[in-house]
C-alpha positions in Angstrom: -124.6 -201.4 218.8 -126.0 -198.3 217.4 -125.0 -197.1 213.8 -124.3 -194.1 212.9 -127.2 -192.0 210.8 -126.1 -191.2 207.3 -126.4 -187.9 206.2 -128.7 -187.6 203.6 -127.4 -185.0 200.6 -130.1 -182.7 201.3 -130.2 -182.6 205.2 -129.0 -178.8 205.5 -131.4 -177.5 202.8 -134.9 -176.3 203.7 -138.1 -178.3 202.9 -139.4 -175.2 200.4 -135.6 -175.1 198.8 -135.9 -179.0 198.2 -139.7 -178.7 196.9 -138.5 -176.1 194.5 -135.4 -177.7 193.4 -135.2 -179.0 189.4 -135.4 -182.2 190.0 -138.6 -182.2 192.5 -139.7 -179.8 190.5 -139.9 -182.2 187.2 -140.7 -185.0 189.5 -144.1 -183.3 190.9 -144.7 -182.6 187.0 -144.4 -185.5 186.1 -146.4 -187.2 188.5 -149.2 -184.7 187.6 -148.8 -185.1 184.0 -149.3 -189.0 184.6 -152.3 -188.2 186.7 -154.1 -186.4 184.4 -153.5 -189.1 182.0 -154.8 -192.0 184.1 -157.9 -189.7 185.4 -160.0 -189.9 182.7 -158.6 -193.6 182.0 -160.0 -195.0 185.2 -163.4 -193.2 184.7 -164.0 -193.9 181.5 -162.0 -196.8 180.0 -164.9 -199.5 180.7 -167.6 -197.2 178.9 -165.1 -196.9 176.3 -165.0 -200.4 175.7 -168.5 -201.5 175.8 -169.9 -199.0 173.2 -166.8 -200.5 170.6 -168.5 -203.8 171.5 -166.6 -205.8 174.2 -168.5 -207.8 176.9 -168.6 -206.7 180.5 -166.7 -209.7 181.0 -163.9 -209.0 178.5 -163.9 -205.7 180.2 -163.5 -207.1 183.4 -160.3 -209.6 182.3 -159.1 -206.8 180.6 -158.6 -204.9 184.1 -157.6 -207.9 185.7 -154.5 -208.4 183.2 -153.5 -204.9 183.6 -153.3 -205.5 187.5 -151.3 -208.5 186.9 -149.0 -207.1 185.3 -148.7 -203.8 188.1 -147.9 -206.7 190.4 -145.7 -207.9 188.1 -143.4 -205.4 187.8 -143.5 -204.6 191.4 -141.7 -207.9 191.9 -139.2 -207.3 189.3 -138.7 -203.5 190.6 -135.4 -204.6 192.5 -133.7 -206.2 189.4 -135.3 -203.2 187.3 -133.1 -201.1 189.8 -130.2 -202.4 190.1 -130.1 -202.5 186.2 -131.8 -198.8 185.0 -131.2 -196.0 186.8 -134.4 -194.0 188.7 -134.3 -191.2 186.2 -134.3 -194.4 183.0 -137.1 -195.8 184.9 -139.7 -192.9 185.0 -138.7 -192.1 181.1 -139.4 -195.6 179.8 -142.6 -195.5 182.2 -143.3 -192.5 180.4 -142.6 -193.3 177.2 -144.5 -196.5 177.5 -147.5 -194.4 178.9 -147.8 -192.7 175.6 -147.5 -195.7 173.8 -149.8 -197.6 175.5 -152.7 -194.4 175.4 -152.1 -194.3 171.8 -153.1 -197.9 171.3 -156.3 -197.4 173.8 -157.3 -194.2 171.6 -157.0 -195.7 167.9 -156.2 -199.2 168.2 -159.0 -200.1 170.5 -161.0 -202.4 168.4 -158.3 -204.7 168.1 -158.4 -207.3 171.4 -155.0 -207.9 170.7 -153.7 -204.6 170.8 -155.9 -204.2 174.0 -154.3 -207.0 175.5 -150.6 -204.9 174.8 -152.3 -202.0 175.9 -153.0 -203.6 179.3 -150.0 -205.0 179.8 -148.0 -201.7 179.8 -150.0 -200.8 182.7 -147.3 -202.9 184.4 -145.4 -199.2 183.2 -147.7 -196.6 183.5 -149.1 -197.1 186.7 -146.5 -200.3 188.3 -143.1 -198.8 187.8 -143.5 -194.7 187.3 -145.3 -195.2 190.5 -142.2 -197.3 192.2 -139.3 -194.8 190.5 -141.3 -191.8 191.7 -141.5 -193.4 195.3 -137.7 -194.0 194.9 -137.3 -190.2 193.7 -138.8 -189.2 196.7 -137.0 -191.3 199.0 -133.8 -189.9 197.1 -134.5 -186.8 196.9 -136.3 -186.0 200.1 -134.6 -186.6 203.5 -135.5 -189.2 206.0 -136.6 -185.8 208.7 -138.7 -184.0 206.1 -140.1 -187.6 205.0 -141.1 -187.5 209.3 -143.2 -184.5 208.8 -145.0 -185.6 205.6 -145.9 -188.7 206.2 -147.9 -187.5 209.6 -149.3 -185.0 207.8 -150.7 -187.7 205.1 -152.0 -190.0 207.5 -153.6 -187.9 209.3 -155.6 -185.8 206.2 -156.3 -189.5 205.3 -157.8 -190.2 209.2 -159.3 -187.0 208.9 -161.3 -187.9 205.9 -162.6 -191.2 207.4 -164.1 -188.9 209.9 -165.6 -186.6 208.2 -167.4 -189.1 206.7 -168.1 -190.8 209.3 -169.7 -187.8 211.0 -171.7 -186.9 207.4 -173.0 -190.9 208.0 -174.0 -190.0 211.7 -175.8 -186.7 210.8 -178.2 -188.4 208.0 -176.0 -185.9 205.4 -174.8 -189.2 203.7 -176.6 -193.0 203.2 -173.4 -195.0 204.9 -171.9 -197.2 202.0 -172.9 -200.8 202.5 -170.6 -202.0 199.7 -166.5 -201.9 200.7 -165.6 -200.5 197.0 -168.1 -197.9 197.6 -166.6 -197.2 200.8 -163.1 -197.6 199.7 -164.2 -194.5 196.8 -165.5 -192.2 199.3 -162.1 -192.8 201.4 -159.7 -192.3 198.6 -162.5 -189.1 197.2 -162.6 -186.1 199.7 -165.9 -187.3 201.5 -166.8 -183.9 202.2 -167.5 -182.8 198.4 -169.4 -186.3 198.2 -172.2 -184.9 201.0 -172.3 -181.3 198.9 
């Protein structure tokens, strides 16, 4: 048999009332905020580390134990849950996020400290990014989540195009390397063939 939907506690307000309510509000804020943080982090953490010494390979296993530990705490999200609140969650993940940028920025010479550092992406990027999802799935009804997800997809399948069609018209040299490919897909292709 067919159950009954559950009404979600914001199914009779308006998608621009919801965006603009406190909590969404901090949420989109906060998701910036962390953003920001992890932008100049993922362009230039490995240049960072070379010029204090480190080998390209200790560079390398320094990335890989700071995805390890994202996957990681994506398998322990569910007992996280159950045991913090969301809100908890995204405030240690937060918190940690400071922590661990503060290590990177003055403690970097210390392999040790790096190691730490690289852990606690397990919080900065692993479980802000699951508690933010969970925000959004609390905080956003299942009807508005119908029109954003579409909407997602498709500026993604748009993108793909584009580039595609830059590839066809000789604008762009088509990427012969996935992770090069993979850039331009997650980048907007079209400021790549400006």
């Amino acid at each position: 048999p067919q159950a009954r939907p559950v009404a979600h506690p914001s199914d009779s307000r308006s998608l621009r009332h919801l965006i603009l309510s406190g909590p969404v509000v901090v949420l989109i804020a906060a998701c910036a905020l962390m953003s920001v943080a992890h932008g100049p982090y993922y362009t230039f953490f490995s240049i960072y580390l070379v010029g204090l010494g480190y080998t390209e390979s200790a560079v390398g296993w320094l990335w890989s134990l700071g995805v390890i530990a994202e996957i990681g705490v994506f398998l322990w999200m569910p007992a996280l849950f159950r045991s913090f609140s969301i809100r908890a969650v995204l405030i240690a993940s937060f918190g940690l996020a400071v922590v661990r940028f503060l290590v990177i920025a003055w403690l970097a010479h210390s392999l040790p400290w790096m190691l730490f550092a690289q852990v606690l992406h397990a919080a900065t990027f692993g479980s802000f990014h699951a508690a933010a999802l969970a925000a959004v799935h609390f905080h956003v009804p299942l009807p508005a989540l119908h029109v954003i997800l579409p909407v997602g997809i498709s500026f993604y399948t748009f993108q793909e195009l584009s580039y595609t069609l830059e590839v066809y018209k000789g604008r762009l040299a088509p990427r012969k390397d996935f992770l090069d490919f993979a850039q331009i897909g997650s980048l907007n292709a079209t400021t790549q063939s400006n």
